[in-house]
C-alpha positions as CSV (number, residue, x, y, z in Angstrom):
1,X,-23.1,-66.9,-6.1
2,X,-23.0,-64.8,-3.0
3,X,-22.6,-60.9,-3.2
4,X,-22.6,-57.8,-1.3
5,X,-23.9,-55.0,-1.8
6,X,-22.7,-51.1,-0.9
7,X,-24.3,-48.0,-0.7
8,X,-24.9,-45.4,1.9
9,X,-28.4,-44.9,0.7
10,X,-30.5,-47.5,2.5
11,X,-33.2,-46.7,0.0
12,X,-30.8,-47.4,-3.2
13,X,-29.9,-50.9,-0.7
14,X,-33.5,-51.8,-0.5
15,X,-34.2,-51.1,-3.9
16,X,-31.7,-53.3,-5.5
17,X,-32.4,-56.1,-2.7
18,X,-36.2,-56.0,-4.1
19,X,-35.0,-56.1,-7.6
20,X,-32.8,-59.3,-6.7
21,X,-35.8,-61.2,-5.2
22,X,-36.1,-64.3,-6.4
23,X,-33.8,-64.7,-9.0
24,X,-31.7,-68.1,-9.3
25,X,-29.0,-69.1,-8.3
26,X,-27.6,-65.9,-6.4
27,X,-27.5,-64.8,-2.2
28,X,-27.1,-61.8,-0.8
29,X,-24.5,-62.3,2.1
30,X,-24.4,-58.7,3.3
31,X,-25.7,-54.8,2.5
32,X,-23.6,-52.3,3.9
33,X,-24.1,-48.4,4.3
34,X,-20.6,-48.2,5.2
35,X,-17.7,-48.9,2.8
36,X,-15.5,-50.2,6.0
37,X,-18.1,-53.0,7.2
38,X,-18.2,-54.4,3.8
39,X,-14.1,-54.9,3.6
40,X,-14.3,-55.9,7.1
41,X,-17.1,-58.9,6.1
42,X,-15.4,-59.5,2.9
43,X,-12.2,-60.3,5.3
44,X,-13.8,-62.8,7.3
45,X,-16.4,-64.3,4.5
46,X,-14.0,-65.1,1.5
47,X,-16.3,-66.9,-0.3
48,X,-18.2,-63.8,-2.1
49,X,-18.0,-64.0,-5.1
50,X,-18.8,-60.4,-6.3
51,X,-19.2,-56.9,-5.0
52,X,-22.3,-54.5,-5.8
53,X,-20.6,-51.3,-5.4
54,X,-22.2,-47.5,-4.9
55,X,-19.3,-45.3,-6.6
56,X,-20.1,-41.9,-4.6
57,X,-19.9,-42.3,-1.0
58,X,-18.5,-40.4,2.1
59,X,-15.1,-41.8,3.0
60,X,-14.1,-44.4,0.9
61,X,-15.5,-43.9,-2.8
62,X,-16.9,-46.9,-4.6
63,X,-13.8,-47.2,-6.7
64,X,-11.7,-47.6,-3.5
65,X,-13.4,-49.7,-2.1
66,X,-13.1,-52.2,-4.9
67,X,-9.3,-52.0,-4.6
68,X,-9.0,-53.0,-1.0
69,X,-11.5,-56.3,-1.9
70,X,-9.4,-56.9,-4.8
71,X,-6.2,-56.8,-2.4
72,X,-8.5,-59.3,-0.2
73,X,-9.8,-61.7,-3.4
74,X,-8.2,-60.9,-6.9
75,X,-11.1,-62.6,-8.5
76,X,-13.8,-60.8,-6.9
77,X,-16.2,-59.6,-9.4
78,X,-16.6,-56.0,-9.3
79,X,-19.8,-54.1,-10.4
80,X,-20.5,-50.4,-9.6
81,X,-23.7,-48.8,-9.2
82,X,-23.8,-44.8,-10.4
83,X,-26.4,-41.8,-11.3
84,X,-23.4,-39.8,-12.2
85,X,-22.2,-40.7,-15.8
86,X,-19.1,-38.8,-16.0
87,X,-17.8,-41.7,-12.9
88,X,-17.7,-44.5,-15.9
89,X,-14.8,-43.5,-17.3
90,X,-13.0,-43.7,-13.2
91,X,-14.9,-47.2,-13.1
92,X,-13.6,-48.0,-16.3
93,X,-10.0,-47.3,-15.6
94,X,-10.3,-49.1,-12.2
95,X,-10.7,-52.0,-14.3
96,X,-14.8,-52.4,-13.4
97,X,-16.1,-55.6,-15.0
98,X,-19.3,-53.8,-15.2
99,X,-21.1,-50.4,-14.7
100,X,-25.0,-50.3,-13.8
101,X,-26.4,-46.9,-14.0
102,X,-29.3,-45.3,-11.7
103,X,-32.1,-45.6,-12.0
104,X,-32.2,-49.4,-12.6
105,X,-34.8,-51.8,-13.2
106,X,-34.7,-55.5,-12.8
107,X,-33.8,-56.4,-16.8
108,X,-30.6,-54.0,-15.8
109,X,-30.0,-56.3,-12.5
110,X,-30.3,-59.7,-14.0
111,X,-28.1,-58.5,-16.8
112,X,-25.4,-57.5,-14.5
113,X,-25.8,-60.8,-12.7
114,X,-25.7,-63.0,-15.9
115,X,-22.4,-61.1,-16.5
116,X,-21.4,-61.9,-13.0
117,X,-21.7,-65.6,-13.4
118,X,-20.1,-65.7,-17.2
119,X,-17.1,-63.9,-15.7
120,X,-16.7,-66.1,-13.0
121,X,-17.0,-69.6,-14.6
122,X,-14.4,-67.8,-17.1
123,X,-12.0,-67.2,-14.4
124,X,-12.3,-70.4,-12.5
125,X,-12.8,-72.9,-15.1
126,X,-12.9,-75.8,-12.8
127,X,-15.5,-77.5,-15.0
128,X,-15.5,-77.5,-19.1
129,X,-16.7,-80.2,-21.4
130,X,-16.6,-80.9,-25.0
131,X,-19.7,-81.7,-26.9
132,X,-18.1,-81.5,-30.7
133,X,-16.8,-84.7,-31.7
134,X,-16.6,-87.2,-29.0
135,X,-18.3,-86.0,-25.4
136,X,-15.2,-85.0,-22.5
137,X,-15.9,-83.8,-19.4
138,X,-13.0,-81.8,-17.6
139,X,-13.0,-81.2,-13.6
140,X,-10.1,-79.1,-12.6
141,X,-8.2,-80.1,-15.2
142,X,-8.8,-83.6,-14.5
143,X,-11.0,-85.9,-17.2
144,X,-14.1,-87.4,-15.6
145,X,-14.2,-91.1,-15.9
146,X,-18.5,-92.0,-15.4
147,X,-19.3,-94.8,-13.4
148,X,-21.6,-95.9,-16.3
149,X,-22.2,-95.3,-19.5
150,X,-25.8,-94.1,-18.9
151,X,-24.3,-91.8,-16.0
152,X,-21.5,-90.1,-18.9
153,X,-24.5,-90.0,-21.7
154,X,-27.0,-88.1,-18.8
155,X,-24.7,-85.7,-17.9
156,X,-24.5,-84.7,-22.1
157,X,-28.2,-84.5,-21.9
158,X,-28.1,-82.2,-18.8
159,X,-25.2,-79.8,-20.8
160,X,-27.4,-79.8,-23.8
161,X,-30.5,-78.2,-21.9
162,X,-28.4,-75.5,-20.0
163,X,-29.7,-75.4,-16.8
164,X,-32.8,-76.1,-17.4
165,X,-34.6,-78.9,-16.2
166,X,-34.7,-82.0,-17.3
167,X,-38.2,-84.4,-16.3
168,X,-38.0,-88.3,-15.8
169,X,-40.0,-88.7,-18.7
170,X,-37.5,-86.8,-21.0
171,X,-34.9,-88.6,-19.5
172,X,-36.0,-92.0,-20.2
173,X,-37.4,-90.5,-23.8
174,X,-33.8,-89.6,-24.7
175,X,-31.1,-92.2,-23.2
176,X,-33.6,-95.2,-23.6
177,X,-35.3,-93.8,-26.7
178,X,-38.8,-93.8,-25.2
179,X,-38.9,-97.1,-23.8
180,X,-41.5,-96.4,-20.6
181,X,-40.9,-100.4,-19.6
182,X,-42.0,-100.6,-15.4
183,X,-37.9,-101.2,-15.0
184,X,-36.6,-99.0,-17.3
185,X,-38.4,-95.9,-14.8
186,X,-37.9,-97.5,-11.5
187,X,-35.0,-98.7,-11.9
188,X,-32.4,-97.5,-15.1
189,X,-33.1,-93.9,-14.9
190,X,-32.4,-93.8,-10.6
191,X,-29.7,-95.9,-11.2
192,X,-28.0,-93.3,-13.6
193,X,-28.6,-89.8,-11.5
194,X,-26.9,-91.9,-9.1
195,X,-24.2,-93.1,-10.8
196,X,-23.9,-89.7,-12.1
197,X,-24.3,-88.2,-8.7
198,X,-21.3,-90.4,-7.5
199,X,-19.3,-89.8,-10.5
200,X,-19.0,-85.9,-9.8
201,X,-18.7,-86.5,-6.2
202,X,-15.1,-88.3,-7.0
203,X,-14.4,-85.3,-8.7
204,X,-15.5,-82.3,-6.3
205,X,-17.9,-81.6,-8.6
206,X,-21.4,-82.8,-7.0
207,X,-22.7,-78.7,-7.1
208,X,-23.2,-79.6,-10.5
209,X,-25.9,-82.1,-10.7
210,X,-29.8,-80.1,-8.8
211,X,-31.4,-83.0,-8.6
212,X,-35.7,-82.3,-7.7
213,X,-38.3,-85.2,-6.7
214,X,-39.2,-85.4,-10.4
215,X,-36.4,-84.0,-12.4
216,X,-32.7,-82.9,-12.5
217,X,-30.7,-79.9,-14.1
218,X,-27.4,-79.0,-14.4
219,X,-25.9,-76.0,-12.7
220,X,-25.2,-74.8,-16.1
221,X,-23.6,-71.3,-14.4
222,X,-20.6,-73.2,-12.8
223,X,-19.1,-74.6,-15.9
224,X,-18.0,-73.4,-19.9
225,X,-18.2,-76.2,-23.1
226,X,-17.8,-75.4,-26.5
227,X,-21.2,-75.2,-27.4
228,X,-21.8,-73.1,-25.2
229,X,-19.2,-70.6,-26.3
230,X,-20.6,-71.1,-29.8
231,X,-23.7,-70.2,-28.8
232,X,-22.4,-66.9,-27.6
233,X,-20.9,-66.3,-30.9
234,X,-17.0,-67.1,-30.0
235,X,-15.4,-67.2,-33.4
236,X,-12.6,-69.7,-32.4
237,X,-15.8,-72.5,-31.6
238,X,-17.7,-71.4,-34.2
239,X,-15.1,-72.0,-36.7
240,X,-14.0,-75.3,-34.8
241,X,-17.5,-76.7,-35.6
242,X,-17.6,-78.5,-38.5
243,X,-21.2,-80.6,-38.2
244,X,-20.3,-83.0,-36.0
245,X,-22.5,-83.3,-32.5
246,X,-22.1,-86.2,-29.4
247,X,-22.2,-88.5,-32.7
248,X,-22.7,-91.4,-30.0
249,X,-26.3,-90.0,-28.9
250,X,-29.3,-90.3,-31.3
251,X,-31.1,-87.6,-29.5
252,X,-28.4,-85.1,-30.1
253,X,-28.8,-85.0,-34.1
254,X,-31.4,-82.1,-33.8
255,X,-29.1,-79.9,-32.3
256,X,-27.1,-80.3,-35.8
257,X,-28.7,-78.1,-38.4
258,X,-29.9,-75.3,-35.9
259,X,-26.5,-74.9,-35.1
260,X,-25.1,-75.5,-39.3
261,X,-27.4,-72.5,-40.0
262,X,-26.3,-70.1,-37.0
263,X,-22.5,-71.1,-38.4
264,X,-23.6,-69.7,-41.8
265,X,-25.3,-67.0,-40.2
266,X,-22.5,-66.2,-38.1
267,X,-19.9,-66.3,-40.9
268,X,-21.7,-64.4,-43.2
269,X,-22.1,-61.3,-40.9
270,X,-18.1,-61.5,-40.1
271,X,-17.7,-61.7,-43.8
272,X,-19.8,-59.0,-44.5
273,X,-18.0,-56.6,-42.3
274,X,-14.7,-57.4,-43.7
């Protein structure tokens, strides 16, 4: 994801920049002192994906600012930046998705930025897949059709670990239940990142797959499933679950009872406050 950030403190800039060092999956494209040389990048560079606002500043105000971007990219993600807590209830009626308050740390940045990308995949929703029942994979709109059947079942795996990654040795584990044969390595598990590789390049969908020298991982920020949601406690997914898990995979049986008991758990606690 690729933000800017504003603030005409260039101490506040460089703090922030520090605290975003090295965290996944995000780029700063610009910092900016002055409110007008953001809009004026934002104009030229519409591919950021979120704004890092200061609310008080000279000129243009924070909360301004936000609605010339917005004028420039309606789905620009908006988060403002403060010391002053009487400006959250301004941010909150300029329709902020989020407020981060001074002084910040970097649990307070990454949390911002988690939000960031769960807002984003929710507006877009150019990829979304379906892991109760039978596995479906959705690509803007569009159902993904694997090249193989080892391609469609390594792609469930990837979902299933969330981003993180996945080594050729828990690969071959999984989708050839631990079968280490010389071919099975050399051979079957290249031959189904590829196929899997190819199968989301038909689709526009190739950011998905990271594959390493050793290991692949899905870009689990740029899409939503149902497990997922369930996960974050959605009631409609929760309630939609009824035991059954990618039936067709062996390896996914183990995801069945944590997620039985977190139902129950779930449940009980909306019951309770009833």
């Amino acid at each position: 994801m690729k933000m800017i950030l504003v603030d005409d403190s260039l101490v506040e800039l460089k703090l922030f920049e520090i605290e975003c060092d090295g965290l996944p999956n995000f780029e700063i494209a610009g910092m900016f002192q002055d409110p007008m040389s953001a809009l004026d990048f934002v104009k030229t560079h519409r591919d950021v994906d979120f704004a890092l606002l200061d609310i008080d500043m000279p000129v243009m105000n924070g909360i301004e600012l936000a609605a010339q971007l917005r004028k420039l990219r309606r789905d620009i993600i908006i988060i403002y930046v403060t010391a002053h807590t009487e400006f959250a209830a301004d941010a909150i009626r300029s329709k902020a998705d989020f407020v981060v308050f001074k002084p910040f740390d970097r649990e307070d940045v990454l949390d911002a930025l988690q939000r960031a990308q769960l807002m984003q995949v929710r507006q877009r929703k150019r990829y979304y897949a379906n892991l109760f029942d039978s596995f479906n994979l959705i690509a803007d709109g569009k159902t993904v059709h694997f090249r193989s059947a080892k391609a469609r079942e390594l792609m469930a795996l990837l979902i299933c670990y969330r981003g993180k990654a996945v080594s050729i040795y828990d690969i071959v584990d999984r989708l050839w239940d631990g079968d280490a044969e010389a071919d099975v390595r050399s051979v079957g598990y290249r031959k189904a990142i590829k196929n899997l590789a190819d199968t989301l390049a038909d689709y526009d969908a190739e950011q998905l797959l990271d594959r390493k020298r050793g290991f692949c991982r899905l870009r689990a920020e740029l899409m939503d499933c149902d497990y997922y949601a369930f996960l974050r406690g959605d009631k409609e997914q929760i309630r939609a679950f009824d035991g059954v898990f990618l039936p067709e995979y062996p390896w996914a049986e183990p995801y069945i009872y944590p997620m039985l008991e977190r139902k129950r758990e779930l449940e009980g606690k909306a019951g309770g406050s009833d």
